[in-house]
C-alpha positions in Angstrom: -143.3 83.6 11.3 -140.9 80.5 10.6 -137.7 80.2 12.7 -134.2 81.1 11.4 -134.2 77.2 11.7 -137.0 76.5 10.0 -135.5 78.8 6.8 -132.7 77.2 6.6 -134.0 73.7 6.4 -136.4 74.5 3.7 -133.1 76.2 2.0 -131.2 73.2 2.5 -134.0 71.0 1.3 -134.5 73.1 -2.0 -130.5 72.8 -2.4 -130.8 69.0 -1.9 -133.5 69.2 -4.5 -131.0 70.7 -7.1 -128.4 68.5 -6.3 -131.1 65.7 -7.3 -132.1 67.3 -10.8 -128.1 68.1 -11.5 -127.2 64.5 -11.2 -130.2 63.4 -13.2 -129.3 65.9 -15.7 -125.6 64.6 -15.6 -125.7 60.7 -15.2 -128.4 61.2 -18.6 -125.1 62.1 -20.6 -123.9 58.5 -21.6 -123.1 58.8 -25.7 -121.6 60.9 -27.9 -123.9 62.7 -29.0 -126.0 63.7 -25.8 -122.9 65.3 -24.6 -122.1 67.1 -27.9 -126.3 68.0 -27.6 -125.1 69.5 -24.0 -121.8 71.3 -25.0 -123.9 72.9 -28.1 -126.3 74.3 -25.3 -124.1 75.0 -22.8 -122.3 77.5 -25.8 -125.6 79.8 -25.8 -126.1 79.7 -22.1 -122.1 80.7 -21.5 -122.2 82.8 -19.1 -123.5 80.3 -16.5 -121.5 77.7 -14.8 -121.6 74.3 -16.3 -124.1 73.1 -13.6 -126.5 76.2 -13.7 -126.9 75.4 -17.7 -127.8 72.1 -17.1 -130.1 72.2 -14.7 -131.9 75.0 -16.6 -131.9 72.5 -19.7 -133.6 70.0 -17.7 -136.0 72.3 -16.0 -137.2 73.6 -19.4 -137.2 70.7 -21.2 -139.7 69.6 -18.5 -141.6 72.5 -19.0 -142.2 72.1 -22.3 -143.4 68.5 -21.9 -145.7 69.7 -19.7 -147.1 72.6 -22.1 -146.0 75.6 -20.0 -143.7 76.8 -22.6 -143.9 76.7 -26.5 -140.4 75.5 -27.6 -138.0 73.0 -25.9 -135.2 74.9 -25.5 -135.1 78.0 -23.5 -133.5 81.4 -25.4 -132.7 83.7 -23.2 -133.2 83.7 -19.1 -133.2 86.3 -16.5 -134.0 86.5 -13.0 -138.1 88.3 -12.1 -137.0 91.9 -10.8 -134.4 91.8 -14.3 -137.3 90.6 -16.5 -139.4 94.1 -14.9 -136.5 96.6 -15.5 -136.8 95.2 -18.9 -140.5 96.4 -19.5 -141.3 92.5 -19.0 -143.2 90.4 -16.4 -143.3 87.2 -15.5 -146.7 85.2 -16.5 -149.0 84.2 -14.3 -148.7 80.9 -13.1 -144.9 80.2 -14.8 -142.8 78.6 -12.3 -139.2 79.5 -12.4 -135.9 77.3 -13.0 -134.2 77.1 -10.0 -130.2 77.2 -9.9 -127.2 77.5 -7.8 -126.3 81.4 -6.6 -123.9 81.3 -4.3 -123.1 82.9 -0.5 -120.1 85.4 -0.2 -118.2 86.7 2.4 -115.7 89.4 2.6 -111.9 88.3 3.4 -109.1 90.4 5.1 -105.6 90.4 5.4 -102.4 92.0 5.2 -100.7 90.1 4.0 -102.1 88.4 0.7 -99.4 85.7 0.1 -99.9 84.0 2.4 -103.1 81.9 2.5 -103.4 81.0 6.0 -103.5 84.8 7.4 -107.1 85.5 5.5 -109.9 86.1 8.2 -113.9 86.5 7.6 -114.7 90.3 8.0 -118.1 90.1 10.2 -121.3 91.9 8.6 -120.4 95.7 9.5 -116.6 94.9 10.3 -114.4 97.1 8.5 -110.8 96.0 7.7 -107.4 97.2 9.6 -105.1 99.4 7.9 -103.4 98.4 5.3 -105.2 95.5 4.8 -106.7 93.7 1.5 -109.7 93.1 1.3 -111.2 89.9 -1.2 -115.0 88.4 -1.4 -115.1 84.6 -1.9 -117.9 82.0 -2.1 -118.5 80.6 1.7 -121.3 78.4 -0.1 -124.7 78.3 -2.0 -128.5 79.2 -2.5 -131.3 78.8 -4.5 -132.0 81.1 -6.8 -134.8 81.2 -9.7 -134.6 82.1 -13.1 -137.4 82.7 -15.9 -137.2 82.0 -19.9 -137.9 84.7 -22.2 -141.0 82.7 -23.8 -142.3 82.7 -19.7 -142.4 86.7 -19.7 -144.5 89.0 -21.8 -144.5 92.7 -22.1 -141.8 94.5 -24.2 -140.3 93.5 -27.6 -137.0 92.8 -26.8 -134.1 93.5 -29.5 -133.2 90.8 -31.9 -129.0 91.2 -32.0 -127.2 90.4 -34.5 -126.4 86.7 -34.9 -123.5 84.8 -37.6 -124.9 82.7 -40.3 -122.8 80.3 -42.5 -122.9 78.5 -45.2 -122.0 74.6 -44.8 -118.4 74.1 -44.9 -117.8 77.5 -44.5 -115.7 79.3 -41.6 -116.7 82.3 -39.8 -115.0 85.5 -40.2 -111.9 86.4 -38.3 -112.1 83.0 -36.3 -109.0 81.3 -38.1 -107.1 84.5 -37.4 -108.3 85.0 -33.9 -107.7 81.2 -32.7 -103.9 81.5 -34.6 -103.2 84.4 -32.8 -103.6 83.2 -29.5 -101.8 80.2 -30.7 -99.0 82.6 -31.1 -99.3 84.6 -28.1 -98.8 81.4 -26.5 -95.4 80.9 -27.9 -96.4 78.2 -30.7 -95.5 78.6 -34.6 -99.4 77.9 -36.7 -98.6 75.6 -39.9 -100.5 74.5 -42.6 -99.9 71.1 -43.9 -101.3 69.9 -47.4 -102.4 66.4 -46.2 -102.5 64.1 -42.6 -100.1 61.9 -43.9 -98.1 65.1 -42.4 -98.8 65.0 -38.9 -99.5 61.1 -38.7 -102.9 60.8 -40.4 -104.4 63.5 -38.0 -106.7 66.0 -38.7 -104.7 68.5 -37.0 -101.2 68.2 -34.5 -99.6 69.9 -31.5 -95.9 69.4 -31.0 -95.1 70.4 -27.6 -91.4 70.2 -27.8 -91.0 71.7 -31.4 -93.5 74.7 -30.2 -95.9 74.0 -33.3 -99.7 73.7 -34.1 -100.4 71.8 -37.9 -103.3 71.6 -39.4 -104.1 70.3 -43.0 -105.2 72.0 -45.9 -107.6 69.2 -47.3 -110.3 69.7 -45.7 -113.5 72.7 -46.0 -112.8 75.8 -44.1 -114.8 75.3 -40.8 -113.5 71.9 -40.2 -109.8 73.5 -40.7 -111.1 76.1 -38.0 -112.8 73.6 -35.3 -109.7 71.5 -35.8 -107.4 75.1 -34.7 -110.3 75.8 -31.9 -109.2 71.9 -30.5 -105.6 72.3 -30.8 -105.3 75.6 -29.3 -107.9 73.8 -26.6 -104.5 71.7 -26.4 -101.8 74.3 -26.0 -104.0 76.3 -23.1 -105.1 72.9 -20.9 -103.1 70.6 -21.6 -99.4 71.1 -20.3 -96.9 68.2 -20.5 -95.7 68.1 -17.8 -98.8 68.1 -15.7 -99.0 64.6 -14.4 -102.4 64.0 -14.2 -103.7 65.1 -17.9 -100.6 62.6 -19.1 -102.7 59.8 -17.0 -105.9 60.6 -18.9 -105.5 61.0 -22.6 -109.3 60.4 -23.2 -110.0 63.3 -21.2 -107.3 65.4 -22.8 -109.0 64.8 -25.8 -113.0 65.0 -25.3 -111.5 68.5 -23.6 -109.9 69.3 -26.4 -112.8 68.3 -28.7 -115.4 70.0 -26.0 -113.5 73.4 -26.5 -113.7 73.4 -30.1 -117.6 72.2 -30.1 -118.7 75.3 -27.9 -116.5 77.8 -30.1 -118.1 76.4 -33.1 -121.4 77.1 -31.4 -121.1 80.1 -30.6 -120.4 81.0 -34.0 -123.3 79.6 -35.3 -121.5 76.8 -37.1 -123.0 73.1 -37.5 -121.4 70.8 -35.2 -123.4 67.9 -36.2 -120.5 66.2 -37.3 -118.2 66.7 -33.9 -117.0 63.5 -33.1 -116.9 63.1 -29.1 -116.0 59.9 -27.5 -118.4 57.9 -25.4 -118.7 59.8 -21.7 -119.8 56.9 -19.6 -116.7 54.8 -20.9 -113.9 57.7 -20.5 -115.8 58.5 -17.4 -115.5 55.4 -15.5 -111.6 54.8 -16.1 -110.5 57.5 -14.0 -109.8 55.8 -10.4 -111.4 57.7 -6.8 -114.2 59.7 -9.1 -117.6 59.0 -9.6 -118.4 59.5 -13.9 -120.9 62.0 -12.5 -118.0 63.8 -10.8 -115.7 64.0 -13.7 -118.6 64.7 -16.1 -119.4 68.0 -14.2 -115.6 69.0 -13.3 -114.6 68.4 -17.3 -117.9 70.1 -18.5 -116.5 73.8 -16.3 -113.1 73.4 -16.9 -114.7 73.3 -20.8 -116.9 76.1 -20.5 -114.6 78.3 -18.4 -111.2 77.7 -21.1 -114.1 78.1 -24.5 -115.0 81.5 -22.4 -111.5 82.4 -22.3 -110.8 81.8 -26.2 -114.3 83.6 -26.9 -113.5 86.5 -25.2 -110.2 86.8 -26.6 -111.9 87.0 -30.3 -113.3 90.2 -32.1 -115.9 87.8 -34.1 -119.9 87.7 -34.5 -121.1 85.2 -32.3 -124.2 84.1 -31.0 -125.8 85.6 -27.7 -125.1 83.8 -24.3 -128.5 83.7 -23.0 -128.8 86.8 -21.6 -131.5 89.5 -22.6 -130.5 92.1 -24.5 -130.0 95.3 -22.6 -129.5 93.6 -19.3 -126.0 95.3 -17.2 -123.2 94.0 -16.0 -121.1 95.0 -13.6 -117.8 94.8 -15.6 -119.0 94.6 -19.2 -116.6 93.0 -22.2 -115.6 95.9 -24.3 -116.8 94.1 -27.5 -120.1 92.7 -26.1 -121.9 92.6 -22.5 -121.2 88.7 -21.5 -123.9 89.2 -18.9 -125.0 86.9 -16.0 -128.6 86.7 -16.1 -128.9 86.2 -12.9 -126.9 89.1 -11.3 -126.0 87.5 -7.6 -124.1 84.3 -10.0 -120.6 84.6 -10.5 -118.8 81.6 -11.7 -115.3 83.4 -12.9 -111.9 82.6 -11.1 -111.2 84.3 -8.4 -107.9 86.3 -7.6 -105.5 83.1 -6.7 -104.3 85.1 -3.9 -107.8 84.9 -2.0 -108.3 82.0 0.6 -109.5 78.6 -0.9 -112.7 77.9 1.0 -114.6 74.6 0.5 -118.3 74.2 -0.6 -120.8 72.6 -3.0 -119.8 73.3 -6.8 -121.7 75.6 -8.8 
């Protein structure tokens, strides 16, 4: 029998491993168009952290090349015991994708304000009286995942999925994105032409409190153009320092929000302009591109979440099977983790910050 040691050596090992493939994956994204390729993946695979999707992207991809799987993108992915409690089992001699899961612990206080007084609860201990009581990632393991296409056994349902014409917008999105626009204390204006708003496709004015976008243009790229300014209004705050310092960022943020919202509405973002990654990449002093690549790619997929959830639209699925639970299901749609032990949302800001690999 191997030695606690022993296990967690071969679990560091297989963690160095994915750290290997996730830079690979990453330090591949140098033009335009491989990261709008990412972003447009990333949109159907949602529900996973930034880094989970990619290394599942790369994973597959390299399945296919070899000829274990018949398409080159994966569909929908689900850990082996969640494949069998849908009626569907694993194939024989299909390797799964292995991602990030992380390592909780359970934190106790009480007194929540203040961030120094959290203490680790040990395996069995129960908490004091009075005393709150938070989990928080403590760090990370390997976990494995299989594609749909890997499984056979049950049909599984086919939802319901958006389709649009070209040019057009999906339904409800223009009012959804404007009223979160509102909600966030900005006026939504329509402008006949860009020699409005400075030959710009669409403008927020942080001091006068309004989003413009103009009229001459086909529905969805009036909507994508909202889905990037409202990107804007939620991420970008003036007077934060640091996203003053970086106004390539700001925008390929901007642009990345309103790319996965498209996406997930089934529209055609073939014509999404991003800017070159490896060029904004490398300006920005004390990070490696590979760094900011992954820390813009989350902060993306976690504020296009946000928006999504927010809307009462048809959108695509998020790579999770049909039918699979959740523990705290959207009451529009189940937004499901395939793999039940990830968790990538924010955490209660009262909690203690604890350091550790990113997911």
């Amino acid at each position: 029998m191997a030695s606690n040691e022993d296990a967690r050596a071969a679990r560091e090992a297989k963690l160095d491993e994915l750290h290997e493939k996730l830079t690979g994956a990453v330090e591949s994204l140098v033009s335009g168009d491989d990261w709008r390729q990412a972003l447009a993946f990333a949109a159907r695979f949602r529900s996973r952290s930034f880094n989970n999707t990619m290394l599942i992207w790369v994973q597959h991809e390299a399945a296919f090349e070899a000829g274990r799987v018949p398409e080159p993108f994966p569909t929908l992915v689900a850990g082996y015991r969640q494949w069998q409690g849908l009626g569907r089992q694993v194939m024989k001699g299909q390797p799964g994708y292995m991602i990030f899961a992380p390592v909780t612990g359970r934190f106790a206080t009480a007194t929540p304000a203040d961030a120094g007084s959290w203490r680790r609860l040990g395996p069995r201990e129960k908490p004091k009286a009075g005393e709150v009581v938070r989990s928080r990632m403590v760090g990370a393991r390997p976990a494995y995942v299989w594609d749909a296409s890997q499984t056979d056994g049950e049909p599984l349902p086919v939802p319901p999925a958006p389709t649009l014409l070209e040019g057009e917008a999906p339904a409800g999105l223009w009012e959804g994105l404007a009223g979160q626009i509102r909600g966030a204390g900005f006026e939504v204006l329509r402008v006949p032409h860009e020699g409005m708003i400075s030959g710009a496709n669409g403008m927020t004015d942080y001091e006068a409190r309004t989003v413009a976008v103009r009229e001459n243009m086909d529905p969805a790229a009036q909507v994508k153009t909202l889905a990037h300014e409202l990107a804007h209004v939620v991420m970008h705050d003036p007077d934060d320092e640091e996203a003053r310092q970086h106004r390539g960022i700001r925008e390929v943020e901007a642009e990345s929000v309103a790319l996965m919202i498209g996406a997930a509405h089934g529209m055609d973002t073939a014509g999404y302009t991003i800017p070159y990654v490896s060029t904004w990449a490398a300006r920005v002093d004390g990070q490696e591109p590979v760094q900011v690549v992954q820390s813009t790619g989350e902060r993306v997929r976690k504020t296009a979440l946000a928006i999504l959830d927010q809307l009462d639209t048809l959108q695509v699925g998020d790579g999770t099977p049909p039918g699979l639970e959740r523990d705290a299901p959207s009451p529009r749609t189940s937004r499901t983790a395939a793999n039940s032990v990830e968790t990538d949302r924010p955490r209660a800001a009262s909690a203690p910050a604890l350091a550790g690999r990113r997911l």
